[in-house]
N, C-alpha and C positions, 0 to 999 in steps of 0.2 A: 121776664118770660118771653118776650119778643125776639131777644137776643138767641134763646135756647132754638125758638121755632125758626127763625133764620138761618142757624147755624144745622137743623135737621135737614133743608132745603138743599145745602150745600153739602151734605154726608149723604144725602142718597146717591147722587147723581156718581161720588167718589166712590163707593164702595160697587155701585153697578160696573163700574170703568174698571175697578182692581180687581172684580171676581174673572175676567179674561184672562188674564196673568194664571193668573192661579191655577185654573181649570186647564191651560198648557203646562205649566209646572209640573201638573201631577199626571197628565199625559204623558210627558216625560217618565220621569218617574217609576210609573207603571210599566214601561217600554223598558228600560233599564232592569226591571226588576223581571221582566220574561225572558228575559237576555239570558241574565243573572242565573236565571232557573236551567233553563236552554243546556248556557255551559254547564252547570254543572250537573245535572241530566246525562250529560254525553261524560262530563271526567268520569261519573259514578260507575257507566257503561263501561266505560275503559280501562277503568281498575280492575269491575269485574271480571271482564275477558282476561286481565292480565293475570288477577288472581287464579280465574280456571286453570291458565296456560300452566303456573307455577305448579298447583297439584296432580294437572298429568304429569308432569315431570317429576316431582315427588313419588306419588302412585311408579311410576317407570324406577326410579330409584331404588323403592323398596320393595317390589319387586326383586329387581337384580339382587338383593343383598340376601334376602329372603331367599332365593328359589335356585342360586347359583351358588351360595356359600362359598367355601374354601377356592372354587373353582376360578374366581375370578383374579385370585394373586399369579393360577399357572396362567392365567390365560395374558396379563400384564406380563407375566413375565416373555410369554413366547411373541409377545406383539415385542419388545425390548429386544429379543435374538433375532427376527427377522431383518434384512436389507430395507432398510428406512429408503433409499435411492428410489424405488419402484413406486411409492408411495408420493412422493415430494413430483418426482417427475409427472404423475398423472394428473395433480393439482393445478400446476402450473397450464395445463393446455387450454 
């Protein structure tokens, strides 16, 4: 029994010393984990908007296809007969 109460003496003093450790550990941790959140917080945002981005441009798509019909093959085509030159030239400036 002596041996057990001596050996309590010596495990208090140890376990007060490791709970310091510890207690920044999971400060850590914690910190890592709002980060963690933070970014992905912001990718979810970013998808979103990108997602938006892509259904206006869908929405504009279907549109065109919808609302111009047949028209849009003359309209390829008379962009195809025009002088490309006037075009490429204004780009460049």
């Amino acid at each position: 029994m002596n041996d057990v109460a001596s050996w309590i003496w010596v495990l208090i003093p140890l376990a007060a010393i490791s709970i310091a450790p510890f207690k920044m550990w999971l400060r850590i941790k914690e910190r890592q984990l709002e980060k963690q959140s933070e970014m992905t917080a912001e990718k979810s945002a970013q998808y979103a908007a990108h997602t938006e981005r892509l259904e206006q441009r869908m929405r504009v798509l279907e549109r065109i296809v919808t609302d111009k019909g047949m028209d849009i093959s003359d309209e390829i085509e008379r962009l195809r007969d025009s002088d490309p030159a006037p075009r490429i030239a204004e780009r460049t400036r």
